[in-house]
N, C-alpha and C positions, 0 to 999 in steps of 0.2 A: 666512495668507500673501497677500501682496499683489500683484496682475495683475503686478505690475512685477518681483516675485520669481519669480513664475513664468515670465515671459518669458523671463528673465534664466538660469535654471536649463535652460529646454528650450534655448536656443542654444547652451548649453555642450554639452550633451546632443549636440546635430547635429553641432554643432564635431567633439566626440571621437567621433561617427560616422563621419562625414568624412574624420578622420584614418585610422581603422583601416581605413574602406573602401581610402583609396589605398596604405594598406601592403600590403593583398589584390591590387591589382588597378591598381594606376598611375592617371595622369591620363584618359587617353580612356577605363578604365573603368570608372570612378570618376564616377555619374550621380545624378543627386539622388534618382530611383528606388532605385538603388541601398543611398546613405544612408539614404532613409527605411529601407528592409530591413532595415540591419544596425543602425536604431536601435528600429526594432521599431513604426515607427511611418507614417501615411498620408504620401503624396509631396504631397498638398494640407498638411498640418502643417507638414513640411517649408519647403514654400513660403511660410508664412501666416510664417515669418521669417526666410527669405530667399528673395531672388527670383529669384536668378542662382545659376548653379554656380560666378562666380567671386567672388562674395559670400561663398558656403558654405567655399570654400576659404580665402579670404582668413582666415577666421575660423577651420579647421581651422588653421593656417600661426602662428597665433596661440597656438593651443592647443597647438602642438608647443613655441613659444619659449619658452610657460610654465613647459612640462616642464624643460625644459631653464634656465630662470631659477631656478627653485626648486633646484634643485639647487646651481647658482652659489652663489646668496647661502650655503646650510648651510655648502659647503665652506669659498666667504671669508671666512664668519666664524668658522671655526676656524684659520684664517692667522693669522701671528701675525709672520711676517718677509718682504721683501719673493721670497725662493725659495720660499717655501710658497705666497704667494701666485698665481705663474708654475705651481705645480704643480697649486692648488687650480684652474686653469686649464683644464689638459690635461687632467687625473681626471675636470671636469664633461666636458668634451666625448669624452671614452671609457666613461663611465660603460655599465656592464652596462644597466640599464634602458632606454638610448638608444642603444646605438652595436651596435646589430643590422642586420643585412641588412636587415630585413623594413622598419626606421624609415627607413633609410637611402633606402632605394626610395623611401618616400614623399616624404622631404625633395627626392630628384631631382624628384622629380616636380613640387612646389613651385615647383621655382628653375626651373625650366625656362620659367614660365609670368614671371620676374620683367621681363627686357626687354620685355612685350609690355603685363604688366596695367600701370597707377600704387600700384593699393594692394598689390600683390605688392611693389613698388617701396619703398615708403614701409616695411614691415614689415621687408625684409630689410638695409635703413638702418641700421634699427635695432639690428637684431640685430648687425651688423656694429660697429656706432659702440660698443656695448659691450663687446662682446668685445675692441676693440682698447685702450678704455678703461681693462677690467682687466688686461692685457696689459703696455702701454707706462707704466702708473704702475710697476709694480712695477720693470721694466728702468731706468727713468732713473735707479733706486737703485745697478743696480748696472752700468750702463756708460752714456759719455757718450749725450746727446740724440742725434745723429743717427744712432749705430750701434743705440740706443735704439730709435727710429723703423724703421729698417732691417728688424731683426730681430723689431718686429712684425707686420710687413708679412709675412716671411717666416712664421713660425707660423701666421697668419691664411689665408695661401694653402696652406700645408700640412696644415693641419687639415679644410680644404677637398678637397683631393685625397684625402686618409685617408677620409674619408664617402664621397669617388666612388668609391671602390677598396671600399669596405666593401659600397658597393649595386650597383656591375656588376661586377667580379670573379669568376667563377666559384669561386675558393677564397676569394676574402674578405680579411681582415685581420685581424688578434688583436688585441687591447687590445696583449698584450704586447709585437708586431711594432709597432703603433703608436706606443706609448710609445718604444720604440729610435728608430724618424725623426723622433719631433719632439726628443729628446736629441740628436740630432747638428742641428738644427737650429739648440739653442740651443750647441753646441760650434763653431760656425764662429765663434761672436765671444766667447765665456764658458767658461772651464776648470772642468773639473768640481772639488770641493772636497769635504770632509768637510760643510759649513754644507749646500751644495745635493746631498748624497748625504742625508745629516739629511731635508732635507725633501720630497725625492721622497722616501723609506721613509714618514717623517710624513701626508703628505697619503696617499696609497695606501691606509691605513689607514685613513685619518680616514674616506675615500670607501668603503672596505670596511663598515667597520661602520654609514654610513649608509644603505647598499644594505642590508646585512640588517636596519638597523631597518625600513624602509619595505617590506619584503619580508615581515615581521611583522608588522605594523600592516595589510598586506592578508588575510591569513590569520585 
């Protein structure tokens, strides 16, 4: 294995330290000390690749989207019409493995630092430009462009409050509670039907059974 794969492997390493550190423990206590700790390894290691705590972050913040990318693509590509695809949507961003308190917390934690850092900035662009990406393709199928555009916007903000509500809430939010406000989200401009009852059941499942494979495959 080559200096470059090794490199390569210990940043993911800190990355997904980083991560769990701020699901324990937020931003201010969330320390590269810290990191090193919870990845078992020296604060000089640490350091030797990355040099900043908002470097380390920057690249935990990475490691979360991933989680969360990898999930997208399974679902979208078990889509097959343009309401599975709006479902395969919702299901990633509720998904059991991510839409916990504890992750929740972190992501606050994250976004909090985005107006301030640029590569917090640059990352959450991102994240954002695809989401609304998979979002507004599927809707222009099935209601004009500009209520198209509308109602991405709204999902996108709402899906957004659902994760605040998930990590400061004292009682939290359910997938299930979730899934009800973003269906009335898409009911202010789109009547429910047999096709889009078909594939919210459809995708729900589809998302079910990839949680217990991967639930498997850690076992």
């Amino acid at each position: 294995m080559g200096r470059r794969d090794i490199s390569r492997i210990r940043r993911a390493e800190y990355a997904a330290a980083a991560y769990r550190a701020l699901m324990r423990h937020g931003n201010e206590g969330t320390s590269l000390a810290r990191v090193a700790e919870e990845a078992g390894a020296s604060k000089a290691n640490v350091l030797h690749y990355f040099k900043t705590k908002e470097a380390l972050l920057a690249a935990a913040l990475r490691h979360a989207n991933a989680e969360l990318l990898r999930e997208a693509v399974l679902l979208l590509g078990e889509a097959r019409t343009p309401w599975e695809r709006v479902y395969a949507v919702i299901e990633t961003n509720l998904s059991p493995t991510s839409f916990r308190p504890e992750v929740a917390h972190a992501w606050i934690a994250l976004c909090a630092g985005v107006p301030h850092v640029p590569v917090y900035q640059r990352i959450q662009t991102v994240i954002y430009a695809r989401m609304r990406s998979n979002l507004i393709g599927p809707l222009r199928s099935l209601l004009p462009a500009s209520d198209a555009a509308l109602v991405t916007d709204l999902m996108t903000t709402a899906i957004d409050g659902i994760w605040l509500r998930c990590g400061l809430s004292l009682d939290g939010v359910t997938q299930q509670q979730a899934r009800a406000q973003l269906d009335a989200v898409l009911d202010a401009r789109l009547p429910d039907s047999d096709t889009r009852r078909a594939a919210r059941a459809r995708m729900a499942e589809v998302a079910r059974l990839l949680t217990k494979a991967r639930v498997r495959a850690k076992n």
